[in-house]
C-alpha positions as CSV (number, residue, x, y, z in Angstrom):
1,X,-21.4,-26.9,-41.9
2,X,-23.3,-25.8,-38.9
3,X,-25.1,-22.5,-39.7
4,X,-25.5,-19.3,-38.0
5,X,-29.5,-20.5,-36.3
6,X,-28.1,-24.2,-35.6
7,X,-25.1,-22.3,-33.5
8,X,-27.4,-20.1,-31.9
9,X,-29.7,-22.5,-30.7
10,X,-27.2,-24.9,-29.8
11,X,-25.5,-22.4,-27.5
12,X,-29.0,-21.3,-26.2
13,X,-30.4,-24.4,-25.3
14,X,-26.6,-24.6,-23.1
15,X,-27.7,-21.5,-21.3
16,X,-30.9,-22.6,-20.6
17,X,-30.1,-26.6,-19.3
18,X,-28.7,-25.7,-16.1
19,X,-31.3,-22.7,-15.0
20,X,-33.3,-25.1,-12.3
21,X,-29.9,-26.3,-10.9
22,X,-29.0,-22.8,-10.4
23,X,-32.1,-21.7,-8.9
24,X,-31.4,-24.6,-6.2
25,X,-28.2,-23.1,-5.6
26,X,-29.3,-19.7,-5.2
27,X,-31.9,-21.1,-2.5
28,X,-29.2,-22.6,-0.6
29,X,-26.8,-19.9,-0.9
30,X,-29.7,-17.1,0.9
31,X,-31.0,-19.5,3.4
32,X,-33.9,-20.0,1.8
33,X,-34.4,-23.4,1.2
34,X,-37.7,-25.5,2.3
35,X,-37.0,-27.8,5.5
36,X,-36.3,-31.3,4.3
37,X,-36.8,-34.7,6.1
38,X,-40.0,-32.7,7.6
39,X,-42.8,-35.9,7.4
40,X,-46.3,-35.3,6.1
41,X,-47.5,-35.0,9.7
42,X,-45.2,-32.7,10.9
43,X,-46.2,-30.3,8.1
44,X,-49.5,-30.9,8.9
45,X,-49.1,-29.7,12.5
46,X,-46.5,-26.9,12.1
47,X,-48.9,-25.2,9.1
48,X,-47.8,-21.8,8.9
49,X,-46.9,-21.2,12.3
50,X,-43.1,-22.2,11.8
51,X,-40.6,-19.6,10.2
52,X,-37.2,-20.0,8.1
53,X,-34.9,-22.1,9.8
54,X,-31.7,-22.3,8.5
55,X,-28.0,-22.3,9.5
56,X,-26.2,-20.5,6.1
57,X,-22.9,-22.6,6.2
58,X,-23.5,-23.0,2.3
59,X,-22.8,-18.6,1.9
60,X,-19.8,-19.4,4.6
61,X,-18.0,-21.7,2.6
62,X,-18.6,-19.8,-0.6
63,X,-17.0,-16.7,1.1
64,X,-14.6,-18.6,3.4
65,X,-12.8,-19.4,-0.2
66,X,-13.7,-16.4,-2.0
67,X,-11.9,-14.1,0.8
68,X,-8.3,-16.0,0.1
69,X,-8.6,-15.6,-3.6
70,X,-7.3,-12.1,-3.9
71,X,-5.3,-11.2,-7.0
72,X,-2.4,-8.6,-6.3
73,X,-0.8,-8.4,-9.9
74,X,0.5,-9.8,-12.5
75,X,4.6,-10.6,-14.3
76,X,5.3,-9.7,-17.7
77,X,3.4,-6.3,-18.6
78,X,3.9,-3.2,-16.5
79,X,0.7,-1.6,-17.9
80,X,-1.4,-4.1,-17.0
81,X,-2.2,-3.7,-13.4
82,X,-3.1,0.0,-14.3
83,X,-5.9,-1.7,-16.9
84,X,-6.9,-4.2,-14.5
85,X,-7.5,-1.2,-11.9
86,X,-8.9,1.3,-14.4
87,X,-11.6,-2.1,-15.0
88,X,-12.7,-2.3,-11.9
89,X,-10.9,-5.9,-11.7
90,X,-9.6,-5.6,-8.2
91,X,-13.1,-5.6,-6.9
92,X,-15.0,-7.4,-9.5
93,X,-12.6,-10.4,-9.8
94,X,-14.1,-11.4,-6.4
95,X,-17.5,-11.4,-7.5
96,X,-16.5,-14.1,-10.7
97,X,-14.9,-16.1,-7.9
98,X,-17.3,-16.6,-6.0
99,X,-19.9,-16.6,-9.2
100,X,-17.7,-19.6,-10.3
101,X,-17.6,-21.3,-6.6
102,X,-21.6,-21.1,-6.1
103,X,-22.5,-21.8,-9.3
104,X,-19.6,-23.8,-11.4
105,X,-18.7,-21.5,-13.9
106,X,-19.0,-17.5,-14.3
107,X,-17.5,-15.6,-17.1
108,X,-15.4,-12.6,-18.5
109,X,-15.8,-10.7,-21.2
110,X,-12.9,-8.5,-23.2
111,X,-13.8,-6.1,-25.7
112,X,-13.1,-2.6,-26.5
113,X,-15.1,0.8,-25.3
114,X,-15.4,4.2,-28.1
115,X,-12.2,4.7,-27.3
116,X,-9.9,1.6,-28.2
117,X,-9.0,0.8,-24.5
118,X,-9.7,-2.6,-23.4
119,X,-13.2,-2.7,-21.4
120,X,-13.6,-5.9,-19.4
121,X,-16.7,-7.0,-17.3
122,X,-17.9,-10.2,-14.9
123,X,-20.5,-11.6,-16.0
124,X,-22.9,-14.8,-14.5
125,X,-24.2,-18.1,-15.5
126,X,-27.1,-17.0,-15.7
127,X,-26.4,-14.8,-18.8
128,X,-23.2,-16.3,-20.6
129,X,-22.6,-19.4,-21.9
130,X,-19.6,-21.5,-24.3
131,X,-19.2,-24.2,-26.5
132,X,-16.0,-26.1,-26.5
133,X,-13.8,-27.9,-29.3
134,X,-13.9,-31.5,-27.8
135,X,-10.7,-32.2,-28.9
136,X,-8.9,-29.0,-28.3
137,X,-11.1,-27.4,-25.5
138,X,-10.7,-24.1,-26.8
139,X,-14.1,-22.4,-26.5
140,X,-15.9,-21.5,-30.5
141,X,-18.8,-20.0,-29.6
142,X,-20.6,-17.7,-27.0
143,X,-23.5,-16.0,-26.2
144,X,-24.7,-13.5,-23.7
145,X,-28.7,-12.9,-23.2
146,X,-30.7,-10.7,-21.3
147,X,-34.0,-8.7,-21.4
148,X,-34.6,-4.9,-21.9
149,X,-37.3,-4.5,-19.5
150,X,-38.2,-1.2,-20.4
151,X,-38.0,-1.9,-24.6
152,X,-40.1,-5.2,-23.8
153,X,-37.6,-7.1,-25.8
154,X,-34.8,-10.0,-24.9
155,X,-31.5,-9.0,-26.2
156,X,-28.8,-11.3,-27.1
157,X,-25.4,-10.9,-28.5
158,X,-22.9,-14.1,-30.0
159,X,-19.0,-14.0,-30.0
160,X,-17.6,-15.9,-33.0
161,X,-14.1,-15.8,-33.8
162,X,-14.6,-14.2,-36.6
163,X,-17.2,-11.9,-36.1
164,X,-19.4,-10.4,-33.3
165,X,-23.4,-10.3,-33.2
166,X,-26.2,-8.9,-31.8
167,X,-29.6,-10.4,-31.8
168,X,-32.6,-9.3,-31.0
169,X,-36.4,-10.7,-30.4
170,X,-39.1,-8.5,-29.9
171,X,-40.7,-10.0,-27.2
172,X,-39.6,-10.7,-23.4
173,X,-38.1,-14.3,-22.1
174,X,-36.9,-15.1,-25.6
175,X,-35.1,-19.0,-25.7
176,X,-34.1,-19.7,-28.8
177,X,-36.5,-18.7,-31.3
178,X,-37.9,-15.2,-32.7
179,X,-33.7,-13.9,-33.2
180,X,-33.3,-11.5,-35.7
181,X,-29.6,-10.0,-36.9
182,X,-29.3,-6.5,-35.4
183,X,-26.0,-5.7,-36.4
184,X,-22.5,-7.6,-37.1
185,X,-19.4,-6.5,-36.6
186,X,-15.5,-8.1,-37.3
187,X,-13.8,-9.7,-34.3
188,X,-9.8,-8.6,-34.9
189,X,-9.1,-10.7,-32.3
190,X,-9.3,-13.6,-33.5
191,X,-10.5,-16.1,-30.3
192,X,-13.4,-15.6,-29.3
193,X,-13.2,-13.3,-25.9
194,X,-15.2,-14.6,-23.2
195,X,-13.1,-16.8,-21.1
196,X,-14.7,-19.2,-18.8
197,X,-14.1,-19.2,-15.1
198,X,-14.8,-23.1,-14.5
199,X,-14.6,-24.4,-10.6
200,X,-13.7,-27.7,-11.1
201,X,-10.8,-30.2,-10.5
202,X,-11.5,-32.9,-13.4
203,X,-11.3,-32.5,-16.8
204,X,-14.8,-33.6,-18.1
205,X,-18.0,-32.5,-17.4
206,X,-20.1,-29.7,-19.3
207,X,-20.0,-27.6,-16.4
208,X,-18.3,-26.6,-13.3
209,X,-19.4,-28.0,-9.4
210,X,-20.3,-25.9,-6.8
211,X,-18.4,-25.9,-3.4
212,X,-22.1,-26.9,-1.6
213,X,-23.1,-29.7,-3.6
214,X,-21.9,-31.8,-1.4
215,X,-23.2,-29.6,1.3
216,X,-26.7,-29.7,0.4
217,X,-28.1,-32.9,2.3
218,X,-26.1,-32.0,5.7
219,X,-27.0,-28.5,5.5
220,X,-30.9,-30.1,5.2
221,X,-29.9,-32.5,8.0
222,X,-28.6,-29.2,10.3
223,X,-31.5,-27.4,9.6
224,X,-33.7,-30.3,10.3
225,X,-32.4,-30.9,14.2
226,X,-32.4,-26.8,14.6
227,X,-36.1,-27.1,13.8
228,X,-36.7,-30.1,15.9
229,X,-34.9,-28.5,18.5
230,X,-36.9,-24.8,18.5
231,X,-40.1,-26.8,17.9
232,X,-39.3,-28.9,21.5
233,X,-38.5,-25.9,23.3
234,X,-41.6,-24.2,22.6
235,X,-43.5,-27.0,23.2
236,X,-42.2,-29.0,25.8
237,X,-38.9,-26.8,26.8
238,X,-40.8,-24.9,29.6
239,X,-42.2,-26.7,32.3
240,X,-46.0,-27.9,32.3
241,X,-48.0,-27.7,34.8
242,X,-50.8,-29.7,35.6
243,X,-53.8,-29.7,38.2
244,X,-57.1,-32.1,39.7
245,X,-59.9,-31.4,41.3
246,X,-60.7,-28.7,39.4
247,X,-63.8,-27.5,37.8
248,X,-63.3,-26.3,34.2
249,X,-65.3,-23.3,33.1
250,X,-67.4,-22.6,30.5
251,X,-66.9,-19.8,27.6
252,X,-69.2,-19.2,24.7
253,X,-67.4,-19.2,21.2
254,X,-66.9,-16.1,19.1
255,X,-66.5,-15.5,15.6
256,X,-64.3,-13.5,14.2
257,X,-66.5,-10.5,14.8
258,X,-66.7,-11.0,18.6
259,X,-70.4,-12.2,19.0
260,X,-71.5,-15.6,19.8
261,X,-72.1,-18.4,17.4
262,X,-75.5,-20.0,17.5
263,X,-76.1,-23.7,16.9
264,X,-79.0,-25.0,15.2
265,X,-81.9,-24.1,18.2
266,X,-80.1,-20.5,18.2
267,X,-78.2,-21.2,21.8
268,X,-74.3,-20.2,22.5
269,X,-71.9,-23.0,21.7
270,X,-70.3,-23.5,24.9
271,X,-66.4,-24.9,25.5
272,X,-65.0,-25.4,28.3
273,X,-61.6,-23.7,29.1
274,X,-58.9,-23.8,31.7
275,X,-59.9,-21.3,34.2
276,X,-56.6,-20.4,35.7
277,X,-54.9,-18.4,32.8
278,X,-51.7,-19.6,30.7
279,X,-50.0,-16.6,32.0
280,X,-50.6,-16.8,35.7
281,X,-47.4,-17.8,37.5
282,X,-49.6,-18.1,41.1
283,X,-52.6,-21.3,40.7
284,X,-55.4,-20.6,43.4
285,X,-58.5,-23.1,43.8
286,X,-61.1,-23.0,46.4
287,X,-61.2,-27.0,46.2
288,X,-59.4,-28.4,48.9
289,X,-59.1,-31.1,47.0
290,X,-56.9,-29.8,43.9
291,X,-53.7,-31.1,43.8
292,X,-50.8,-29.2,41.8
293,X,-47.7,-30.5,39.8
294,X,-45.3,-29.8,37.5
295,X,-43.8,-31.9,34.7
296,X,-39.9,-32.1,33.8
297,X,-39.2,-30.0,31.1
298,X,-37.2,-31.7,27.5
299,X,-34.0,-32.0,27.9
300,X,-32.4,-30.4,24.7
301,X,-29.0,-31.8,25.3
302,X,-29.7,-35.0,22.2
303,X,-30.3,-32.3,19.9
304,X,-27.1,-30.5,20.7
305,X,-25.2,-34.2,20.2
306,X,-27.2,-34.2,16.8
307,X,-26.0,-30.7,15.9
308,X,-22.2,-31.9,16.7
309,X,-21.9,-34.6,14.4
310,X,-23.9,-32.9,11.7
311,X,-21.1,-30.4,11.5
312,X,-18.3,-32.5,12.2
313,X,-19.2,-34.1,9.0
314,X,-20.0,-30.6,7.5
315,X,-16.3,-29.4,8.6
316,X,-15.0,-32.7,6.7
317,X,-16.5,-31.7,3.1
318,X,-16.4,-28.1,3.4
319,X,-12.6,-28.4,5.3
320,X,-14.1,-25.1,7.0
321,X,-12.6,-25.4,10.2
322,X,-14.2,-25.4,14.0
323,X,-14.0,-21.8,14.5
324,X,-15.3,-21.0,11.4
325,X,-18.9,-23.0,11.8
326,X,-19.4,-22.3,15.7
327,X,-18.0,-25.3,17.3
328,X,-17.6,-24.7,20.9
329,X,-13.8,-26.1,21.1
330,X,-10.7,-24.0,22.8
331,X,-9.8,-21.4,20.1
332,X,-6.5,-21.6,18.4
333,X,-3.9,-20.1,20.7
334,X,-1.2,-18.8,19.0
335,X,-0.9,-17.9,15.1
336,X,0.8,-21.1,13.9
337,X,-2.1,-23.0,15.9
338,X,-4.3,-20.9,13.3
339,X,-2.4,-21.8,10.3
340,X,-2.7,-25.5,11.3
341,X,-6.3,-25.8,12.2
342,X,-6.9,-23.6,8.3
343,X,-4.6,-26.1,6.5
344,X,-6.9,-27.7,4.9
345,X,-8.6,-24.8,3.7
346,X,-5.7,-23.1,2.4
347,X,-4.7,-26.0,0.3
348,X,-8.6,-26.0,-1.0
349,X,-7.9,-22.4,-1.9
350,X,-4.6,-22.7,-3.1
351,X,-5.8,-25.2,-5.7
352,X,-8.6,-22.6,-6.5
353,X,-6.0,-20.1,-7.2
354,X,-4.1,-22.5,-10.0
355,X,-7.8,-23.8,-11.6
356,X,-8.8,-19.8,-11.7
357,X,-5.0,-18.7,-12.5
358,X,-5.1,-20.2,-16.1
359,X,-8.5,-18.1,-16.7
360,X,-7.5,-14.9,-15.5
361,X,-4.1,-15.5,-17.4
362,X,-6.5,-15.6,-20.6
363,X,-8.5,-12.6,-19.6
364,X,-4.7,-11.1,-19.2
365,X,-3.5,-11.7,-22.7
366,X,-7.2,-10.8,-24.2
367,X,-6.5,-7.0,-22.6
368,X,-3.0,-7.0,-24.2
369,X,-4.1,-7.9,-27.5
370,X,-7.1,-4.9,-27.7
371,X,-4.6,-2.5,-25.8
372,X,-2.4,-3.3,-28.1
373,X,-3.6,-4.9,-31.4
374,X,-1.5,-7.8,-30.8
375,X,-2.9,-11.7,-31.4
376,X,-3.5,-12.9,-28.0
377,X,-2.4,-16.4,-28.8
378,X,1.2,-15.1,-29.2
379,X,1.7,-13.5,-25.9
380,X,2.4,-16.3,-23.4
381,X,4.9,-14.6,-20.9
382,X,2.0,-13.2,-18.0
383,X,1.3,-14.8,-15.2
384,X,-0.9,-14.0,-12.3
385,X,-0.1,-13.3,-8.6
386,X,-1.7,-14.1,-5.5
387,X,-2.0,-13.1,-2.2
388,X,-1.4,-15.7,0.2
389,X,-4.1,-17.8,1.2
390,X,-3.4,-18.3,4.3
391,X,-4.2,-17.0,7.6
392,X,-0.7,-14.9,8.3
393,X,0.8,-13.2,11.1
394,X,1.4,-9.5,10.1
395,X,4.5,-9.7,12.7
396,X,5.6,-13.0,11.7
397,X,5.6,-12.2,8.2
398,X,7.1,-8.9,8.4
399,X,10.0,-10.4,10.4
400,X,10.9,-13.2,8.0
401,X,10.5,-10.7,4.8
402,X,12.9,-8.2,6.3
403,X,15.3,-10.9,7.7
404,X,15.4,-12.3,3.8
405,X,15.6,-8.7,2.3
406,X,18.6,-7.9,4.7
407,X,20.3,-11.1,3.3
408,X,20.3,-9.9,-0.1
409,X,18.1,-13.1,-0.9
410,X,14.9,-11.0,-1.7
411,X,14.4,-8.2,-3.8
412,X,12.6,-4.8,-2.4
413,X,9.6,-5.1,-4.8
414,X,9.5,-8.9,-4.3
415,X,9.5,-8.3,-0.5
416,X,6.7,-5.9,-0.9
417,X,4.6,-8.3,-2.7
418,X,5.2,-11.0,-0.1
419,X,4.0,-8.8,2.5
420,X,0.8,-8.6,0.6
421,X,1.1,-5.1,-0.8
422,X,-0.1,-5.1,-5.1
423,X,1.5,-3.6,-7.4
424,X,0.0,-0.1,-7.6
425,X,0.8,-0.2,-4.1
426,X,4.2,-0.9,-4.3
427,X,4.5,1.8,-6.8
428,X,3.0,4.4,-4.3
429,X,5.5,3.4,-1.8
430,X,8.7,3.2,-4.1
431,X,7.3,7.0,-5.0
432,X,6.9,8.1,-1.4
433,X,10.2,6.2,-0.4
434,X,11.9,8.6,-3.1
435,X,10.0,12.0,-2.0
436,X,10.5,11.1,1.7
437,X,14.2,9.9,2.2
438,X,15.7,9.6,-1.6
439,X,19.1,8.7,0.6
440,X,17.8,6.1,2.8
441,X,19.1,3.1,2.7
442,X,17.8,1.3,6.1
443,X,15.0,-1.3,5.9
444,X,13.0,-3.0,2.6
445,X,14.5,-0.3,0.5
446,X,12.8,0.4,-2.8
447,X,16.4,0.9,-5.5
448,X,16.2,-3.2,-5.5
């Protein structure tokens, strides 16, 4: 029988495993990574001079996903929608998603506020984490943690089937140790109500993937031939000039102060410096004998082939298409040439929508069951909606819609929906529709 501490510190030493894998992600995702393939000399001869060089695609393919996975309602409870709303759900729900698609996993937690309604919030990685039945994956345990900056003290709370509890130790960045009982409280629910957001398409594996895993040695490999290619240019991308015949000048050396520095028989250290200035665009010598030149400047052109492939392969693990990462290629010319070159990123999406579905689905029947004190494994008739994920022609759209609704094959609130209106939307219409013409009966009426 595993005890209350064993459970505790088995689930804290879950939160804590991944922490330095997440930091690297969070690097990656701002654009502040170090420069890799860089060699010791390079370093050496850059120093400090060199700022942050990096092209973000990991942040674009995070969002480029994020964007199409927009939930517009849900079948099987009319009040729902109105909960999911009153949660803040239609705006947070893109924050777990792309949580989930940075990290791997992110989190939702259903409970109840002082007033019985259900009170649902998005929470990170970085603060939640589950243990799972092995044999029927149904999550036993969770815990969230965080610190109280102000009380000095690292707060935790554990969701048990059974029961709820909160934790506390009195000291800041608490683990796993120093947790004392604060309070404990029945869980009615009888599940444990955290549901995990997991972004991933295979069955095992502790936690999620991230959509830049993969993208983390060709972002480094991008980043490296930008560098290259803004170190070249300001070194050998403007043309040098050179001169003979003449004389080079002599300038005593200052120290930070300004005033000479003395060698050891108290005498100006000399150096001798180019006397026509770095700046001068005229070169003048009294030597008849000075000659004048110019080198070629680099040409930059290799660097720009580098760049190509880099993201050609980028665009083949991230399926972001050539629009979407700057490649200089004829835009798409008509809608359906849109759609096509965004296939593949749709179908990535699309299958982001049925691995989050079953999740949100979850965090459905959870508000149900505290809304109204039903058991959550007995309601099995929601399911969630989606906007489409693909790019669409508002037109196009709108033309089939209305040519199906006039058939009699589509419903009005159906049509609505595939138009991309959610539900509270379609209410507002369906009431204005009413108020407006109650009579009408031209175009995607509202009686159907």
């Amino acid at each position: 029988m595993t005890t209350q501490t064993e459970l505790l510190t088995d689930l804290m030493q879950r939160l804590d495993a991944p922490a330095a894998r997440y930091a690297d992600l969070d690097r990656y995702y701002t654009g502040k990574q170090p420069l890799a393939f860089l060699s010791p000399e390079a370093k050496t001869a850059l120093g400090n001079r060199f700022g942050v060089m990096a092209s973000n695609i990991p942040r674009l393919s995070v969002t480029a996903l994020a964007e199409r996975l927009r939930i517009t309602g849900f079948s099987g409870d009319a009040e729902l929608w109105a909960d999911w709303v009153r949660n803040d759900l239609d705006q947070t729900s893109g924050v777990a998603h792309r949580e989930a698609l940075l990290l791997g996993d992110s989190y939702v937690i259903v409970w109840a506020d002082q007033f019985g309604n259900p009170n649902v919030t998005v929470e990170s990685a970085k603060q939640v984490a589950v243990l799972t039945d092995p044999g029927t994956r149904q999550t036993v345990a969770a815990v969230k943690r965080w610190e109280d900056t102000r009380a000095k003290t690292t707060e935790a709370v554990m969701y048990l089937p059974d029961r709820i509890i909160r934790l506390r130790a009195n000291q800041a960045g608490a683990t796993s140790t120093g947790f004392q009982t604060v309070d404990e409280i029945a869980n009615p629910l009888g599940v444990v109500p955290v549901v995990n957001l997991r972004n991933t398409d295979r069955i095992i594996g502790d936690w999620g993937s991230s959509e830049i895993d993969d993208l983390k040695p060709l972002v480094d490999a991008l980043n490296k031939s930008l560098a290259d290619m803004m170190v070249t240019s300001e070194y050998v991308g403007r043309p040098r000039r050179w001169a003979t015949g003449i004389e080079l000048t002599e300038e005593p050396v200052l120290d930070d102060d300004g005033n000479p520095v003395l060698d050891e028989d108290d005498q100006p250290v000399m150096t001798e410096v180019n006397p026509i200035p770095e700046g001068n665009r005229a070169m003048i010598s009294e030597n008849d004998a000075a000659k004048f030149g110019q080198l070629a400047a680099a040409d930059l052109a290799g660097y720009e082939a580098s760049v190509r492939v880099i993201l050609g392969q980028i665009m083949a693990v991230s399926t972001l298409p050539a629009h979407y990462v700057g490649v200089f290629t004829d835009n798409p010319a008509s809608a359906d040439a849109l759609r096509a070159a965004e296939a593949s990123l749709t179908a990535r999406a699309e299958a982001r929508q049925a691995t989050f579905g079953r999740a949100w689905e979850q965090v459905a029947r959870l508000i149900v069951a505290v809304r109204d004190g039903r058991d959550p494994n007995l309601i099995d008739d929601i399911r969630v909606q989606w906007a489409d994920a693909a790019t669409r022609s508002v037109a196009q759209e709108a033309d089939a819609v209305v040519k199906l609704y006039s058939a009699g094959l589509l419903p009005a609130s159906y049509a609505l929906g595939k138009l991309g209106y959610s539900d509270d939307q379609i209410a507002e219409i369906r009431t204005a529709r009413t108020q407006d013409s109650p009579t009408s009966t031209t175009g995607v009426g509202v009686g159907a």
